[in-house]
N, C-alpha and C positions, 0 to 999 in steps of 0.2 A: 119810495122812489129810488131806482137804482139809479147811478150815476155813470158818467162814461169811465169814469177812473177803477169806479167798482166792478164796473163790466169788463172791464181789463184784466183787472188782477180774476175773476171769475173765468173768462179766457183763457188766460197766461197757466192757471192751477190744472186746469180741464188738461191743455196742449201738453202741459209738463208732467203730469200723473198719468198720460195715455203713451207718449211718445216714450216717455221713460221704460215704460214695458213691450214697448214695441205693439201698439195698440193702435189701431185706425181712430181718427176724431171728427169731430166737425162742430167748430167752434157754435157757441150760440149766440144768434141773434133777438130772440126774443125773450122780453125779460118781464114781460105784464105777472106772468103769472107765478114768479118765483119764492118760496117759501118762508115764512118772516122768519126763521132761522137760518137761514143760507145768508139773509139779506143782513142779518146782525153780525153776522160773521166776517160778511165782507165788511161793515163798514168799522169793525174791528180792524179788518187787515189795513185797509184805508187810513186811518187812524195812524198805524203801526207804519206804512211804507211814508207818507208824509211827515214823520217824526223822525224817520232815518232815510233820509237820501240818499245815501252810500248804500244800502244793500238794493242789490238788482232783483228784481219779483222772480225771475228762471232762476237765480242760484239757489234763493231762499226756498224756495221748492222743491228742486232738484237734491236739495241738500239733505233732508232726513232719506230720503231712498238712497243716498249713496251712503250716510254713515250708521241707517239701520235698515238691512240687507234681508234680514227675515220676515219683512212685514209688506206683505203685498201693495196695502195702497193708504195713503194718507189724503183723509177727510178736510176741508176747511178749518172746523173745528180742532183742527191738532195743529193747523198752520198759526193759531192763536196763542199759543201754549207755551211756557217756558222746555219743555221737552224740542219744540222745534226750535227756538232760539239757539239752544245750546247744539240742536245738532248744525244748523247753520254757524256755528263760531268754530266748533269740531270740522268742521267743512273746508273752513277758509285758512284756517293751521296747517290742514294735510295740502291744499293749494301753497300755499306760502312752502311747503316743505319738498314740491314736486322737483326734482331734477330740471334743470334748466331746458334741456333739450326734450324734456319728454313734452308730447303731444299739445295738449292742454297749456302748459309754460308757453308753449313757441304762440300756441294763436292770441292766446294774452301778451306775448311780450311783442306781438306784431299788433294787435290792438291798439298798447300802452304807444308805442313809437306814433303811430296815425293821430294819436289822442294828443302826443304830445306839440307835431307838427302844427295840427291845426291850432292849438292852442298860441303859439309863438304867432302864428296868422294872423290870427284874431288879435291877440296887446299885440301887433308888428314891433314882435323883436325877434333877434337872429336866433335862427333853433340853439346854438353854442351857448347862448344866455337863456337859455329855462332853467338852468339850476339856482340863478340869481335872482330869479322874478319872488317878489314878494308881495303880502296881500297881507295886511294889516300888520306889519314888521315880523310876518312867518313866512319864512319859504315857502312861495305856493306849490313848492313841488312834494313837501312833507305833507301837504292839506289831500294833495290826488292821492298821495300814498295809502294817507287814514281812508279817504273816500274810494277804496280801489278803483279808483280810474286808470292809475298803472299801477305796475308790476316794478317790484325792486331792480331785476335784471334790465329795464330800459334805461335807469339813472345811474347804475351804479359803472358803468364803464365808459361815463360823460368823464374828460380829461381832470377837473378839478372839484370832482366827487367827495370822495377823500378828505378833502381838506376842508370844503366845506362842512362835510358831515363834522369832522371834529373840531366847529365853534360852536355846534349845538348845546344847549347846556343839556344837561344828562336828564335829570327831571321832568325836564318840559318832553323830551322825548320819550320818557318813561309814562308823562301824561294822555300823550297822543295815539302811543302805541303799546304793544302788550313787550315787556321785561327781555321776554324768548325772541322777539323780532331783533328790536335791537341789539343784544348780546352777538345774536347770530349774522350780527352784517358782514363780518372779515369773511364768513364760510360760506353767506352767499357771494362774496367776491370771488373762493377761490372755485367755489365750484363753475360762479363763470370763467374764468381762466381754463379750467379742463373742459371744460366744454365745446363741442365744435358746433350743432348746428345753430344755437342758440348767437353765438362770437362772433359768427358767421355774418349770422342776419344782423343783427345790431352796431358789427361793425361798418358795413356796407351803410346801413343806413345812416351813420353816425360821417361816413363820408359823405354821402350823395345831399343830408340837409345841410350841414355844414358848407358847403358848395353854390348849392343852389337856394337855399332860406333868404 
């Protein structure tokens, strides 16, 4: 018996293996007859996306065709595999590394912003106080970071950033995230500072919720 979650991730692999080559699709809706290998497969992925909430089923996909380029198409069965793990973590390094203004950075860091609004919505507190909201004595805004819900570039140009970041204790930040992110927080500050369209956006934004939140 497949499940709707299974039928999803089934979907989501079909959409993102087709679209990614520039390939016509057409999602499936019947599942009576599907193969007890395909069906073990998914409930392997199942297994895997319910155990990790932070990763999104389209990056996790998308991710070995973007960081193995010579190999036409990836099977379900490779979506199980420590080969695609690692190329999904290879994935999410070269995202974490992309220039602020480049493409991809700006739609996440317009993402992260929407994410973070509504989130202030929701606990009704002033968008200016998300860097202070805590969730079992952690910054919840350190938990969206591990969970890529945002992007560095939306917190890091909040007024008392900075200073927050440095009561962290170092460890525990070393636990949550990988060695190279943290080190590199001063270089993703300056690279936002040189940057225009990214400063751009997020400054504006940083007015208009401050304002009206």
């Amino acid at each position: 018996m497949i499940s709707n979650f299974e039928q999803a991730i089934y979907n989501t692999h079909l959409r993102v293996s087709r679209s990614i080559r520039n390939k016509p699709f057409k999602l499936k809706k019947d599942f009576t007859s599907i193969e007890p290998e395909t069906e073990l497969y998914l409930k392997k992925l199942s297994a895997f996306f319910k155990s990790h909430t932070d990763i999104k089923m389209d990056d996790f996909f998308k991710s070995s065709y973007i960081i193995h380029k010579d190999e036409p198409y990836f099977d379900l069965k490779h979506f199980t595999s420590l080969k695609a793990i690692k190329a999904y973590t290879v994935y999410q390094k070269q995202n974490e590394s992309l220039d602020p203004d480049n493409d991809d950075q700006i739609e996440m860091t317009k993402s992260s912003i929407k994410f973070i609004h509504n989130f202030c919505k929701e606990q009704e507190i002033h968008f200016s106080k998300y860097l202070e909201h805590k969730t079992n004595n952690i910054n919840t805004f350190l938990l969206h970071l591990k969970e890529r819900k945002i992007n560095i570039y939306s917190v890091i140009a909040f007024k008392d950033f900075d200073k927050i970041f440095k009561t962290f204790d170092y460890e525990v930040l070393r636990f949550m995230f990988n060695e190279e992110f943290i080190n590199n927080i001063s270089t993703f500050k300056i690279k936002y500072l040189n940057s225009d369209r990214c400063k751009s956006l997020i400054t504006k934004s940083l007015i208009f919720f401050n304002i009206f939140s």
